[in-house]
N, C-alpha and C positions, 0 to 999 in steps of 0.2 A: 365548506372550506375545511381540508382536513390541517390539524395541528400537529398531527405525529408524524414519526419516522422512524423508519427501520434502521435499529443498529446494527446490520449488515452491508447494508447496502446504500444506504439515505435516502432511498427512494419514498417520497412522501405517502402516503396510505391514510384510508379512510377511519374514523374516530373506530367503527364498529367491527373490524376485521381481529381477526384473532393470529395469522400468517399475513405476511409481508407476496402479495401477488406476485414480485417481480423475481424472487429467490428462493418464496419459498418459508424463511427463518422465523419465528416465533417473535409474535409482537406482542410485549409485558409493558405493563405501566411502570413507572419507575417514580415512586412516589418516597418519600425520605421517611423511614418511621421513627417513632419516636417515643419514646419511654418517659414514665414517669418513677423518680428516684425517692426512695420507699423512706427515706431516711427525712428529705425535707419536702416532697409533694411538686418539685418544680418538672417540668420538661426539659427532657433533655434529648436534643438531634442523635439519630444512632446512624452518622455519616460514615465511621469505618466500613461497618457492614456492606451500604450503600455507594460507596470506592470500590468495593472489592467486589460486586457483583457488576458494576458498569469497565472495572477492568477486563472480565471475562468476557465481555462481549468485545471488548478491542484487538484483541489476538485472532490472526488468521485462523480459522478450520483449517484441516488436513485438506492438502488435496487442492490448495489455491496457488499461485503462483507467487512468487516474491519479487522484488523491484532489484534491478539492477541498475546502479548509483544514478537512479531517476530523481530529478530535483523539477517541479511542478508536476501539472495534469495532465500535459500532454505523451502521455504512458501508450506505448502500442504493443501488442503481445507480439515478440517476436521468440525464434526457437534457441534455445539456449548455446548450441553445440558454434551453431552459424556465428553468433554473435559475438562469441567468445573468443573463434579461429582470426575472423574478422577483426577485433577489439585489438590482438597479439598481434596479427601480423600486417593487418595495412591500416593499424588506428592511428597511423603518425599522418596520414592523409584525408584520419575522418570516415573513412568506410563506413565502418559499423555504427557512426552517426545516421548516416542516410540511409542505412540498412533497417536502422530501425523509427526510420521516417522523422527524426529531426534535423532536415536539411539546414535549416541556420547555423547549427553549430557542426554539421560537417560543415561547410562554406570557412567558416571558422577557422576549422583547424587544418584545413587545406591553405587559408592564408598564412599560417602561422608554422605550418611544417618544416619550415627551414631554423625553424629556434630549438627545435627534439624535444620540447614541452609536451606536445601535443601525443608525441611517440610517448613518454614518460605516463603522462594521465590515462592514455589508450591501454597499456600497457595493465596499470589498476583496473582499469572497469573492463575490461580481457579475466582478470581474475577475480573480479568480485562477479563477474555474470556467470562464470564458469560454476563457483562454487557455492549460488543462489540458489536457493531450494526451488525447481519447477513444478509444477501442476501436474505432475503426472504424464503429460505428453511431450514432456521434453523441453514447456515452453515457458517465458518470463517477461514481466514484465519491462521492458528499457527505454 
């Protein structure tokens, strides 16, 4: 039963592997070190250190795609350009919901298109996809 994880990916991995199978990234124990203080002999947690190396594994690599104002996990890689043109110009109807395969909430705003909310918020996530760092091929996650 393995206990670890990849802080790339979360894909669970075996105690004795050194790379993460599914990515590829570097699998490091993350153990809290700890000093003892010269002056009175006690232990003391040396947690900044231990922050600041698990923040570096939090931040995207170059070269990943970035989320376009996705809220859970049901994230599909759609192409940035599409999504965007989509999001501007017919997101008062939801398009660019179903385009990027969360039908519910196009349904949604297909109910609601007669209020011009729907046109307003399309409108933002038109411009937060457009101006979302892609992967390199043009694509993001929405």
């Amino acid at each position: 039963m393995s206990n670890k994880f990849c802080p790339s990916c979360g894909q669970a991995v075996e105690d004795n592997v050194s790379f993460c199978p599914n990515c590829g990234s570097s699998i490091q124990e993350t153990v809290p070190s700890t000093n003892v203080n010269e002056s009175n002999g006690f232990q003391q947690d040396n947690s900044f250190q231990q922050n600041d190396q698990m923040n570096q594994n939090y931040y995207q690599p170059m070269g990943e795609a970035g989320t376009a104002w996705g809220l859970g996990d049901d994230k599909k890689l759609v192409n940035k350009i599409a999504y965007g043109i989509l999001a501007i110009l017919l997101g008062g109807f939801g398009i660019h919901k179903f385009y990027s395969g969360k039908t519910m909430w196009g349904i949604i705003y297909i109910l609601l298109c007669w209020t011009g909310i729907p046109a307003i918020l399309a409108l933002v996530e038109g411009i937060i996809g457009l101006t979302t760092k892609d992967d390199g091929q043009g694509n993001i996650y929405a």
